[in-house]
N, CA, C and O of each residue as an XYZ file, in Angstrom:
780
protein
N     -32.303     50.526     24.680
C     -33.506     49.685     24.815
C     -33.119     48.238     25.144
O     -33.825     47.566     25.896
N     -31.949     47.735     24.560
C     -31.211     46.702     24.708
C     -31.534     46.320     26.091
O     -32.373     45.660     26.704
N     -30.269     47.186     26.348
C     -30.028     46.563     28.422
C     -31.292     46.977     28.738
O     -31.899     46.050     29.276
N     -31.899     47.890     28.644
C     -33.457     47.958     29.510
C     -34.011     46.435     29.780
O     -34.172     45.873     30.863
N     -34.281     45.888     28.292
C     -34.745     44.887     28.317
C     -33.839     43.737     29.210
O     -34.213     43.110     30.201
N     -33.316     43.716     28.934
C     -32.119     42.784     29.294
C     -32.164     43.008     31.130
O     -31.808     42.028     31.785
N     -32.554     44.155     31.825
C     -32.291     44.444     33.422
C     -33.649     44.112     33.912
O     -33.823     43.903     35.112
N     -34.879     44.034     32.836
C     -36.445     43.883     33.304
C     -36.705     42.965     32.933
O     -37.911     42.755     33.064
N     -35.959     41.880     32.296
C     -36.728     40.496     31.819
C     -35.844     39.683     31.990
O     -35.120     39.488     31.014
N     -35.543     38.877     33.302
C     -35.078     38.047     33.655
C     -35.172     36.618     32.922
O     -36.348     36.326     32.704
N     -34.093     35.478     32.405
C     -34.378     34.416     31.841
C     -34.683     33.563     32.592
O     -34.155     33.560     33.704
N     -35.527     32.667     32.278
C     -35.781     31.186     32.661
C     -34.213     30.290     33.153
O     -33.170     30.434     32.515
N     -34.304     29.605     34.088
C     -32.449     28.539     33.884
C     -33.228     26.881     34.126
O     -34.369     26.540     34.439
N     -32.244     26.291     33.875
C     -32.772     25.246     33.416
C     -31.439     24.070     34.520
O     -30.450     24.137     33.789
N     -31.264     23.696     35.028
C     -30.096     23.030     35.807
C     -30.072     21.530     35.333
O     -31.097     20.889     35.563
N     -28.917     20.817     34.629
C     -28.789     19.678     33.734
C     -28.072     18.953     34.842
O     -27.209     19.576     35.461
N     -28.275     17.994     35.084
C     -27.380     16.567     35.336
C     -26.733     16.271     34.408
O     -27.020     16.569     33.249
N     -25.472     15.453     34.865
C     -25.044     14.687     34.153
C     -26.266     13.261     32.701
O     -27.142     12.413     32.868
N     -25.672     13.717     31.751
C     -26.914     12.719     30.773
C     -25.823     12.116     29.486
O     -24.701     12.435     29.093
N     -26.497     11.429     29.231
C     -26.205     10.564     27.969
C     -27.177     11.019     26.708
O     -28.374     11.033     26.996
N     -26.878     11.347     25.516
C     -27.558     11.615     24.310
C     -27.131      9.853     23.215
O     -26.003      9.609     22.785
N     -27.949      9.235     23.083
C     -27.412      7.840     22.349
C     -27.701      8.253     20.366
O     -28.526      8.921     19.743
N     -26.769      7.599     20.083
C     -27.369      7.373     18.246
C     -28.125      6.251     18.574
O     -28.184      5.630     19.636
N     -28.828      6.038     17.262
C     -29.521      4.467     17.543
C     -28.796      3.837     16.908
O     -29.602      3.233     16.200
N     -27.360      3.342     16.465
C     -26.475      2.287     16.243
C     -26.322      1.937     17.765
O     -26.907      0.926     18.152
N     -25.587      2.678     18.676
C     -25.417      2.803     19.818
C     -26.192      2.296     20.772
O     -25.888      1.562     21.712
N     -27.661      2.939     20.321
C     -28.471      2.448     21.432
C     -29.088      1.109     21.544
O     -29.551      0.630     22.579
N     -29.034      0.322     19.895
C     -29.110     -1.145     19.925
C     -27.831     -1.674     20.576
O     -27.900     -2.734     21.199
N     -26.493     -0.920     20.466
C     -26.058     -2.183     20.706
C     -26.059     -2.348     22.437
O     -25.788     -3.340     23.114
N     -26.423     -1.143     22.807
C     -26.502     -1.209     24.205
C     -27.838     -2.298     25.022
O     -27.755     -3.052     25.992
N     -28.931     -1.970     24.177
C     -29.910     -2.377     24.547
C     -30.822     -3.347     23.895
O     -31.936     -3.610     24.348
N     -30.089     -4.117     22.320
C     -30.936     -5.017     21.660
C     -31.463     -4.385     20.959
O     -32.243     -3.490     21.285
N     -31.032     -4.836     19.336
C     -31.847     -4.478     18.071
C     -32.859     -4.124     18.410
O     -33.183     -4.597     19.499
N     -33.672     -3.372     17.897
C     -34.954     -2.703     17.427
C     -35.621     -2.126     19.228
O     -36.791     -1.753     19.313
N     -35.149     -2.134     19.879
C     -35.098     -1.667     21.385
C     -35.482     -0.012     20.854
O     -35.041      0.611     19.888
N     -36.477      0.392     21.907
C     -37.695      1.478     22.137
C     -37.457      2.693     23.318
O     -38.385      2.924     24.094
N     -36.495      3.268     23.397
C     -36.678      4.346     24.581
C     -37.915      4.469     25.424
O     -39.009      4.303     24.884
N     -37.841      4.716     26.569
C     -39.571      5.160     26.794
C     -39.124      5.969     27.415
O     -38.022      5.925     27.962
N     -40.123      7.100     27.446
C     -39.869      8.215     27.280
C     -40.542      8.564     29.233
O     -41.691      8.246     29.540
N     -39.844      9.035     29.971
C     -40.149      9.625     31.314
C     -40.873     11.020     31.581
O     -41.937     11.049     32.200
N     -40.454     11.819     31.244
C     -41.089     13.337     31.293
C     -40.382     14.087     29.590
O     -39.490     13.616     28.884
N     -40.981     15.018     29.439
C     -40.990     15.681     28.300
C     -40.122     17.403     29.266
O     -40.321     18.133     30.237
N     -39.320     17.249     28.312
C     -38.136     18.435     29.012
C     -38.989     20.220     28.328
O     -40.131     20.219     27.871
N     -38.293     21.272     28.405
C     -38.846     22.600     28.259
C     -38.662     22.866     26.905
O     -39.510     23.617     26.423
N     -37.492     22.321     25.900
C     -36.823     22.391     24.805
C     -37.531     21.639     24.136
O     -37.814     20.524     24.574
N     -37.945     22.040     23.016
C     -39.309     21.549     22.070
C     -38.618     20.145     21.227
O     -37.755     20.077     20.352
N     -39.428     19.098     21.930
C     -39.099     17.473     21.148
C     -37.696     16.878     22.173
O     -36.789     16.067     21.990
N     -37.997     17.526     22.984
C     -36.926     16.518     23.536
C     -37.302     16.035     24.887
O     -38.435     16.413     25.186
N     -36.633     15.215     25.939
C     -37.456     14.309     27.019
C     -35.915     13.543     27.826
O     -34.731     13.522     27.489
N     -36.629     13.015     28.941
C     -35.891     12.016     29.734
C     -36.584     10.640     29.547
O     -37.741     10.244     29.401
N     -35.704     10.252     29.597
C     -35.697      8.778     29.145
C     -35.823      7.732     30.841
O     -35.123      8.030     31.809
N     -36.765      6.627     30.863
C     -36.397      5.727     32.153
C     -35.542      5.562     31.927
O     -34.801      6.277     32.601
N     -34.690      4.548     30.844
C     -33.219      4.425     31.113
C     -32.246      5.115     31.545
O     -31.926      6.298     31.424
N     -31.765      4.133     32.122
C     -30.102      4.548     32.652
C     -29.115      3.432     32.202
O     -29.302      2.334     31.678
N     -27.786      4.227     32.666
C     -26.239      3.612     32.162
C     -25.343      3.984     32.724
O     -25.175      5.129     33.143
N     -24.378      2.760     32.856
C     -22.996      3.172     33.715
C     -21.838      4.009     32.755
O     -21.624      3.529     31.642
N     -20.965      5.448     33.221
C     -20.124      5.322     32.359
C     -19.375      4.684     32.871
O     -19.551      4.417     34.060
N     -18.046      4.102     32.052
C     -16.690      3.786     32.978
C     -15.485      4.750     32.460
O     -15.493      5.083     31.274
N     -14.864      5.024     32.978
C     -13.660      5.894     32.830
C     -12.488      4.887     32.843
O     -12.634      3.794     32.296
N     -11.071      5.299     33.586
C      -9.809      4.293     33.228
C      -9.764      4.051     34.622
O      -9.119      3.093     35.049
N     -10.642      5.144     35.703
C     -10.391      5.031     37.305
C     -11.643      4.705     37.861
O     -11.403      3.727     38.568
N     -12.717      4.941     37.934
C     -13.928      4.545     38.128
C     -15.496      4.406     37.482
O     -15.518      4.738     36.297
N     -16.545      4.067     37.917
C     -17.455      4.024     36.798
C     -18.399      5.008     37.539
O     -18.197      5.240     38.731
N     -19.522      5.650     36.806
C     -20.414      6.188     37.669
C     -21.897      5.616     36.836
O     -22.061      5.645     35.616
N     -22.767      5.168     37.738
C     -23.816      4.153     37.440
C     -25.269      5.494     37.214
O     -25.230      6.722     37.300
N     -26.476      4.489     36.891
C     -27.546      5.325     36.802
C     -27.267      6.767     36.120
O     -27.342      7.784     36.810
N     -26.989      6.815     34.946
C     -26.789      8.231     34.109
C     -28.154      7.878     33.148
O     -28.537      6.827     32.635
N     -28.623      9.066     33.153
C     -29.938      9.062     32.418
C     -29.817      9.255     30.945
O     -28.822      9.873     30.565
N     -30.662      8.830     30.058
C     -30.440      8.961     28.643
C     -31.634     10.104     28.141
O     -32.861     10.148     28.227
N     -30.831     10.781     27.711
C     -32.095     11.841     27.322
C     -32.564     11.646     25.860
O     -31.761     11.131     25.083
N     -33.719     11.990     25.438
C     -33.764     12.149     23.618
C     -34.574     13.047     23.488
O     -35.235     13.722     24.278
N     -34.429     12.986     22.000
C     -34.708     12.144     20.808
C     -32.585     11.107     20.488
O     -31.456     11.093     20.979
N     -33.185     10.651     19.658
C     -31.603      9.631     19.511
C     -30.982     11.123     18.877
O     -31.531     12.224     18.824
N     -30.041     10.828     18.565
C     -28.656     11.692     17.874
C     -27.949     11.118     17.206
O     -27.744      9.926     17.436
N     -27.058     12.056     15.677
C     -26.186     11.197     15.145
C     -24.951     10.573     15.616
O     -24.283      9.740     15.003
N     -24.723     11.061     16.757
C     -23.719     10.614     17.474
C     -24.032     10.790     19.046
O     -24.692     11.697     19.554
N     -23.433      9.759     19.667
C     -23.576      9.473     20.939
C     -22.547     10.506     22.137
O     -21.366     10.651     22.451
N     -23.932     11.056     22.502
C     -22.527     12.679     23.432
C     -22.821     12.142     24.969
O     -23.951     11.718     25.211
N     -21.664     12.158     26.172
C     -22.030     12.210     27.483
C     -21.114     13.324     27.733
O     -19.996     13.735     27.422
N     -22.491     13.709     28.695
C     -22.308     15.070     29.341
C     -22.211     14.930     30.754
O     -23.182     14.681     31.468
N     -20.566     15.154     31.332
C     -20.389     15.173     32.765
C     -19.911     16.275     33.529
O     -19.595     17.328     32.976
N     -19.847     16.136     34.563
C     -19.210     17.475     35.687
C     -18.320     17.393     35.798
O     -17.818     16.270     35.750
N     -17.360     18.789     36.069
C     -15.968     18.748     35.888
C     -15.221     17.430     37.504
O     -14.414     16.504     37.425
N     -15.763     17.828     38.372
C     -15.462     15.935     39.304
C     -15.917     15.033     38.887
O     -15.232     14.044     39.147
N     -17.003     14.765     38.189
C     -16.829     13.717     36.911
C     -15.991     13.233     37.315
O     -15.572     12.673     38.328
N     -15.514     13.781     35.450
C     -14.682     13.684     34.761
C     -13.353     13.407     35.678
O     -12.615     12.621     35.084
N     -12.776     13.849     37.056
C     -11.835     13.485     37.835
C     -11.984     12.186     38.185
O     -11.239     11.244     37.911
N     -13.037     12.191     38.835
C     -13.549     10.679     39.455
C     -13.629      9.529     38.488
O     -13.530      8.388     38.938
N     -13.784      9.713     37.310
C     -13.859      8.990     36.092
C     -12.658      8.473     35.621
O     -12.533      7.270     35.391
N     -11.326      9.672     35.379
C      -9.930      9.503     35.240
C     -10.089      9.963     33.472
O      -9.463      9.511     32.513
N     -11.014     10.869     33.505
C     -10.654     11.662     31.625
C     -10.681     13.323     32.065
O     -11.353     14.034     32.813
N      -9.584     13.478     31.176
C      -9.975     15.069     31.498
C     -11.147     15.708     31.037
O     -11.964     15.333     30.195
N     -11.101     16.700     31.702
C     -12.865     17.642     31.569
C     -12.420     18.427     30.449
O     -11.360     19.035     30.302
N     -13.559     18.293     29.572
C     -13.367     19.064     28.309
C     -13.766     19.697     27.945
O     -14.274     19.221     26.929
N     -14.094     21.151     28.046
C     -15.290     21.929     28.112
C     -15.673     22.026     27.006
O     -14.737     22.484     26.350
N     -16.719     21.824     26.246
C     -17.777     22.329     24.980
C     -18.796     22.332     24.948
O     -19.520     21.923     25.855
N     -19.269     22.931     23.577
C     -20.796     23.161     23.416
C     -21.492     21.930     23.429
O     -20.642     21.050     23.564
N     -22.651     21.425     23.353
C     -23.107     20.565     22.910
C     -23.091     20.286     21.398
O     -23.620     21.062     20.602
N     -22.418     19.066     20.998
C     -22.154     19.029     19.712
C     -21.462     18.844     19.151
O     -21.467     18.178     18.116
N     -20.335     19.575     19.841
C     -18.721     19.807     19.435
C     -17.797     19.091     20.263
O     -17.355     19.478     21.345
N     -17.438     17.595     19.439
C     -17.556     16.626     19.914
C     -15.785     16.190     19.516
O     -15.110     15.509     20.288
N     -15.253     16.734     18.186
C     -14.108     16.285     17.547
C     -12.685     16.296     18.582
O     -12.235     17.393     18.914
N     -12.144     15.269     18.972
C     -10.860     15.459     20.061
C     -11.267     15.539     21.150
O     -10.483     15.977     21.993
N     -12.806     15.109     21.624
C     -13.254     15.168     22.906
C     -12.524     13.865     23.468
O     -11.749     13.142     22.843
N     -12.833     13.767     24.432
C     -12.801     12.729     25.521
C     -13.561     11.248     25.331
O     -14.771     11.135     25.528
N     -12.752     10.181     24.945
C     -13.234      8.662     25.001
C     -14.149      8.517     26.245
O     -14.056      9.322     27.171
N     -15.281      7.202     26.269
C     -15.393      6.926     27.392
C     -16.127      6.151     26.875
O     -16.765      6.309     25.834
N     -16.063      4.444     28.182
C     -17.201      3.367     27.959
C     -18.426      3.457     28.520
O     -18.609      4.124     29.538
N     -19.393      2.787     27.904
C     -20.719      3.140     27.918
C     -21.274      1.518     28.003
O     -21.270      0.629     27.151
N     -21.896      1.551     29.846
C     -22.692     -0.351     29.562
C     -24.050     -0.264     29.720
O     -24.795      0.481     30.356
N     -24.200     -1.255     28.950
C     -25.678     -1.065     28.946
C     -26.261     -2.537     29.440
O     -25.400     -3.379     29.695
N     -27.481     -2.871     29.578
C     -27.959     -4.177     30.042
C     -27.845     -5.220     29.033
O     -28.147     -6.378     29.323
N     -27.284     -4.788     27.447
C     -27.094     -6.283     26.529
C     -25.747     -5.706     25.730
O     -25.463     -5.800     24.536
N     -25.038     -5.087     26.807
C     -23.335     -4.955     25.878
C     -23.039     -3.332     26.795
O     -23.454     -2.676     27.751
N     -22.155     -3.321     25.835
C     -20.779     -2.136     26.030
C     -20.559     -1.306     25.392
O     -21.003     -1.562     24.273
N     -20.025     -0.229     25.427
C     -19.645      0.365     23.767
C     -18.200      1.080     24.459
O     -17.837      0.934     25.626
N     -17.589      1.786     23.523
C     -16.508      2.790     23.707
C     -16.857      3.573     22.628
O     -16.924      3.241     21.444
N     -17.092      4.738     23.187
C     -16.868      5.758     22.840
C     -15.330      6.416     22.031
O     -14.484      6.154     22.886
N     -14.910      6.807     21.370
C     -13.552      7.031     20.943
C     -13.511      8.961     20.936
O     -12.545      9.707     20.783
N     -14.793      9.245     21.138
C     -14.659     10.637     21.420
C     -16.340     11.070     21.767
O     -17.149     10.644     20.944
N     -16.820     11.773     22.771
C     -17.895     12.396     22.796
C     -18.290     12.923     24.088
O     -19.284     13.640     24.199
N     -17.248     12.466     25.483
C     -17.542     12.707     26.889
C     -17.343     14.304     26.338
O     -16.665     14.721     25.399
N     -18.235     15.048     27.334
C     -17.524     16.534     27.738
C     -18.472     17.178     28.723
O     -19.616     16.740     28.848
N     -17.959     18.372     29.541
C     -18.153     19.331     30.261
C     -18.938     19.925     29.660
O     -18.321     20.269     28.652
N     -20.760     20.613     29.532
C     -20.708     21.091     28.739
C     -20.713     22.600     29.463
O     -21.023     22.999     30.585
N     -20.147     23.312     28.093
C     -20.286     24.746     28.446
C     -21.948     25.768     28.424
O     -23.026     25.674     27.836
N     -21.272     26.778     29.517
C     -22.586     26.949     29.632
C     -23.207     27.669     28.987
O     -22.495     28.468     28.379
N     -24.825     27.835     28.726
C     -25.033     28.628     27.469
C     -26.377     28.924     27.623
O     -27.047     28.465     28.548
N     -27.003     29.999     26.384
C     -28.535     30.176     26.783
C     -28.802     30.214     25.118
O     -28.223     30.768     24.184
N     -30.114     29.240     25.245
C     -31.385     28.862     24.016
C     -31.862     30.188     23.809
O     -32.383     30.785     24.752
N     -31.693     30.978     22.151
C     -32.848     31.977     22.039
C     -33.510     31.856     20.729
O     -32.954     31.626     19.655
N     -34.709     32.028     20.937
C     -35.275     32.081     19.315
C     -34.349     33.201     18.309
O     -33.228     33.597     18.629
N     -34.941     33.533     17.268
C     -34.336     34.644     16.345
C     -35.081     36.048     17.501
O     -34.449     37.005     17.951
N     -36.631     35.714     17.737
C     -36.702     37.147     18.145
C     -36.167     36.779     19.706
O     -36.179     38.009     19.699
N     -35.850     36.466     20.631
C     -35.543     36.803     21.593
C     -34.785     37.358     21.469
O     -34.693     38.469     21.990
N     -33.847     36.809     20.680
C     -32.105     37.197     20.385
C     -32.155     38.785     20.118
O     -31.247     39.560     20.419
N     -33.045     39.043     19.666
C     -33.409     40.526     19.030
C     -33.839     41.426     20.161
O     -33.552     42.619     20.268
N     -34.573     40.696     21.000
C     -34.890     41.507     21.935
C     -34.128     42.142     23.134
O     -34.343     43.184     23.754
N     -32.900     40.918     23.303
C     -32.120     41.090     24.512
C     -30.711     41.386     23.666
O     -29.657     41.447     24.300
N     -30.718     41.556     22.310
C     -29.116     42.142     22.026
C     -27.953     41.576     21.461
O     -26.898     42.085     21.081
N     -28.710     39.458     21.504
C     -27.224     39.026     21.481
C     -27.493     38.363     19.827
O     -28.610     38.261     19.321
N     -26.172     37.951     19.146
C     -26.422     37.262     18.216
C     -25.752     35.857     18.856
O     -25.069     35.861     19.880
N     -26.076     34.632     18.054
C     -25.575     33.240     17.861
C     -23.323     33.400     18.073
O     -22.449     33.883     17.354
N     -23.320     32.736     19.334
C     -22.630     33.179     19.404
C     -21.350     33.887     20.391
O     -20.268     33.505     20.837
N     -22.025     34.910     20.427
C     -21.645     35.849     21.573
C     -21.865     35.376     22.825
O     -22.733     34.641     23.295
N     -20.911     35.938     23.287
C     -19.924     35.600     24.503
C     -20.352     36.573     25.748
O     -20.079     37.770     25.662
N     -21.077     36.022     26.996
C     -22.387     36.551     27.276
C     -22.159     36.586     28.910
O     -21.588     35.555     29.266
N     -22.479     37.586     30.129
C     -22.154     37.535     31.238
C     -23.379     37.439     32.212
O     -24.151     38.357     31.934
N     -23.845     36.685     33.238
C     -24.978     36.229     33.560
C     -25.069     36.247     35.196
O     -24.481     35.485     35.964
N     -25.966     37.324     35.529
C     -26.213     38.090     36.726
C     -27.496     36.509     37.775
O     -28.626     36.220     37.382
N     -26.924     35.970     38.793
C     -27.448     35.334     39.779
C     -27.600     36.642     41.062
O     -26.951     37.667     41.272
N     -28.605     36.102     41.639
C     -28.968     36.970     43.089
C     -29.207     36.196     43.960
O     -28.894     35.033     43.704
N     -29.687     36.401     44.990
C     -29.298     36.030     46.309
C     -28.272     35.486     47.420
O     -27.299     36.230     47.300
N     -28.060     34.760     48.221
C     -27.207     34.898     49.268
C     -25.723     34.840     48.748
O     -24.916     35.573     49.319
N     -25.240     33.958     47.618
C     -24.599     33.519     46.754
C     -23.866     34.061     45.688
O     -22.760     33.791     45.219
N     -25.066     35.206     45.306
C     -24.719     35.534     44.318
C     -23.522     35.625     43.376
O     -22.429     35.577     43.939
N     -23.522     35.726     42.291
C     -22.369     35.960     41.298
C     -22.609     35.916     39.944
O     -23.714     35.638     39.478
N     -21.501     36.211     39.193
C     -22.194     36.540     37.559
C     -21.446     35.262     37.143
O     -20.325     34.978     37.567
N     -22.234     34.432     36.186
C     -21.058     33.665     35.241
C     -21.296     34.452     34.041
O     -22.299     35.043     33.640
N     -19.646     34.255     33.376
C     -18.663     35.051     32.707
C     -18.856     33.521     31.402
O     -19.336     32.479     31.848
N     -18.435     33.584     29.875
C     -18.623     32.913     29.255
C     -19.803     31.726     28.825
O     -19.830     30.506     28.662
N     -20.689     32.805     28.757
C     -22.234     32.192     28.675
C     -22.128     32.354     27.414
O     -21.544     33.372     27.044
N     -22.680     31.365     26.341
C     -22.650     31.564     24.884
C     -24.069     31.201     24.476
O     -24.721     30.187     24.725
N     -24.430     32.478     23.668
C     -25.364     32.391     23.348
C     -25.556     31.170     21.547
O     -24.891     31.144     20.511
N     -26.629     30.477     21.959
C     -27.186     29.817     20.823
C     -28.696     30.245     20.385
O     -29.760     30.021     20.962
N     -28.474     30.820     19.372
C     -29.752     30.758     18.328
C     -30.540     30.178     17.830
O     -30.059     29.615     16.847
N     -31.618     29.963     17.960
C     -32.150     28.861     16.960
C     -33.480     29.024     17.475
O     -33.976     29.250     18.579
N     -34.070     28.753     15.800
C     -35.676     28.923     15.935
C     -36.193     27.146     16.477
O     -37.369     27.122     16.839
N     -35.795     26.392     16.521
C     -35.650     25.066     16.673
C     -35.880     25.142     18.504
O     -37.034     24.839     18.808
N     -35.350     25.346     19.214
C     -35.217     25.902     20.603
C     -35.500     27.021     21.303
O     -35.207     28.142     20.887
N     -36.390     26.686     22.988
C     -36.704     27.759     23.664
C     -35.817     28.412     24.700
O     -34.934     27.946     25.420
N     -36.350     29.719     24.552
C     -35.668     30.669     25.649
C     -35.212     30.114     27.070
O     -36.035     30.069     27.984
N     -33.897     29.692     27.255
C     -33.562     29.114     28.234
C     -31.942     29.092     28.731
O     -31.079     29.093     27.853
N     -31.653     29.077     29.779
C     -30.455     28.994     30.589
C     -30.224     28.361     30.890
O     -31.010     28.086     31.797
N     -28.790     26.981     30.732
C     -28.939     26.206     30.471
C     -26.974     26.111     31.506
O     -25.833     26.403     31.149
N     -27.742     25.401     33.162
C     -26.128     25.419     33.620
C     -26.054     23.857     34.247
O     -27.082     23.238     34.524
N     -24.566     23.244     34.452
C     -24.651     22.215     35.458
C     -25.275     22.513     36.525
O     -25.570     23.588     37.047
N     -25.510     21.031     36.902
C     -25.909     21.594     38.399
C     -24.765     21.424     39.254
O     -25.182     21.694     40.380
N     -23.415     21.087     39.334
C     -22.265     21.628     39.601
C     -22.151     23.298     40.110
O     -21.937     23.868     41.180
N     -22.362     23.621     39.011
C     -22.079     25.088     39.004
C     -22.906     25.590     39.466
O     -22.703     26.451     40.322
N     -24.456     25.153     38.976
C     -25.616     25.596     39.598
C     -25.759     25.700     41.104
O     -26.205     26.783     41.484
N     -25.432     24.663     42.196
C     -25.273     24.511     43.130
C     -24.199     25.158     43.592
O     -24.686     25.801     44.522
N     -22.808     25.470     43.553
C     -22.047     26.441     43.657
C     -22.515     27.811     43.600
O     -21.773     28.514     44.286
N     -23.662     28.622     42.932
C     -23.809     29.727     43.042
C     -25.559     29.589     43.653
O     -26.312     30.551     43.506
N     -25.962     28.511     44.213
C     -27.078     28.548     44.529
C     -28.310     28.686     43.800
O     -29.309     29.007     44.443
N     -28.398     28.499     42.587
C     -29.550     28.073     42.195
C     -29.524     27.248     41.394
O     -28.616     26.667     40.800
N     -31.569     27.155     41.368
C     -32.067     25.842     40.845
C     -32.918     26.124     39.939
O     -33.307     27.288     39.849
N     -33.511     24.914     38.869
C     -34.155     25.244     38.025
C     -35.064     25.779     38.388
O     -35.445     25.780     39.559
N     -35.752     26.504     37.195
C     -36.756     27.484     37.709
C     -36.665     29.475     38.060
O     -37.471     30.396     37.935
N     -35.146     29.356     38.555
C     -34.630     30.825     38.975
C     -34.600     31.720     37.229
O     -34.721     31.330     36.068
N     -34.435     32.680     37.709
C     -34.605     33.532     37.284
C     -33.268     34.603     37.014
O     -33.324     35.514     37.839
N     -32.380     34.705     36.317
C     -30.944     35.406     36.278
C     -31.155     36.163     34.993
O     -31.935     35.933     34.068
N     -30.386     36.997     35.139
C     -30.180     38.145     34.392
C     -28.821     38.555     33.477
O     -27.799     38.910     34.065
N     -28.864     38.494     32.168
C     -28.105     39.176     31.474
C     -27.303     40.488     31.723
O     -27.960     41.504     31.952
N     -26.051     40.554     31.702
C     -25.612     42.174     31.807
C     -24.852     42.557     30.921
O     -24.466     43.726     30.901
């Protein structure tokens, strides 16, 4: 019943840019005490959004400007780049989850009233799919598991190390760079399949 489900109910994908997640220690010092996000569009993932702001990172070799800040704030400040990034930047690409942040990758962060350094939080993130408790139930996987993900058309191909995350907190979603996304040809909105 598993794979049935899993071959007739294609997931939602979701294609991420490069973004910035700020704490609010962080985000004052970037932007002035008691400083207000405003909020641009409201994203698919319940309570969270794009932000008007933007920010340069800098790396040790170049900077890359206009990176969007997404929220709600966070306890810690994560940037999320593409593996040429991260080249173009001069830090290595570090692949992780969102979150998993310990021995990541330094990087500076300017903002329009200061600077910061980061001492760990750049990374690659890996790719992965949002399920409630019952989706998870429905298509087979637990929190976790290590997951292979069927694209179609001209392009096609499966990505291999899709990790599934659980959580009643978050919606059913597929969740790739657009690096990669663009490499296998699609865009948010498509439709891919579990195998």
């Amino acid at each position: 019943m598993q794979n049935e489900n899993r071959a007739k109910n294609p997931i939602l994908t979701n294609v991420s840019n490069r973004h910035i997640h700020l704490s609010k220690q962080d985000m004052e010092k970037l932007f002035g005490e008691g400083y207000q996000l405003t909020k641009k569009k409201d994203l698919v993932q319940p309570g969270e959004h794009a932000c008007e702001e933007v920010l340069t990172i800098q790396g040790p070799k170049k900077a890359i400007e206009k990176v969007r800040i997404l929220g709600p704030l966070r306890k810690q400040t994560q940037v999320e780049i593409f593996i040429t990034d991260a080249i173009k930047l001069g830090v290595e690409p570090c692949i992780r989850l969102s979150g998993d942040l310990a021995g990541s990758q330094p990087i500076t962060i300017v903002g329009p009233k200061g600077s910061i350094i980061i001492k760990e939080g750049c990374i690659v993130a890996k790719r992965h799919i949002h399920f409630t408790t019952k989706d998870a139930e429905f298509y087979g996987v637990k929190n976790g598991d290590v997951l292979k993900l069927k694209t179609e058309g001209e392009r096609g191909l499966i990505f291999d190390n899709v990790i599934a995350r659980v959580s009643d907190k978050m919606a059913l979603e597929c969740h790739l760079d657009m690096e990669e996304a663009n490499a296998a040809g699609v865009k948010s909105g498509d439709k891919l399949f579990l195998l």
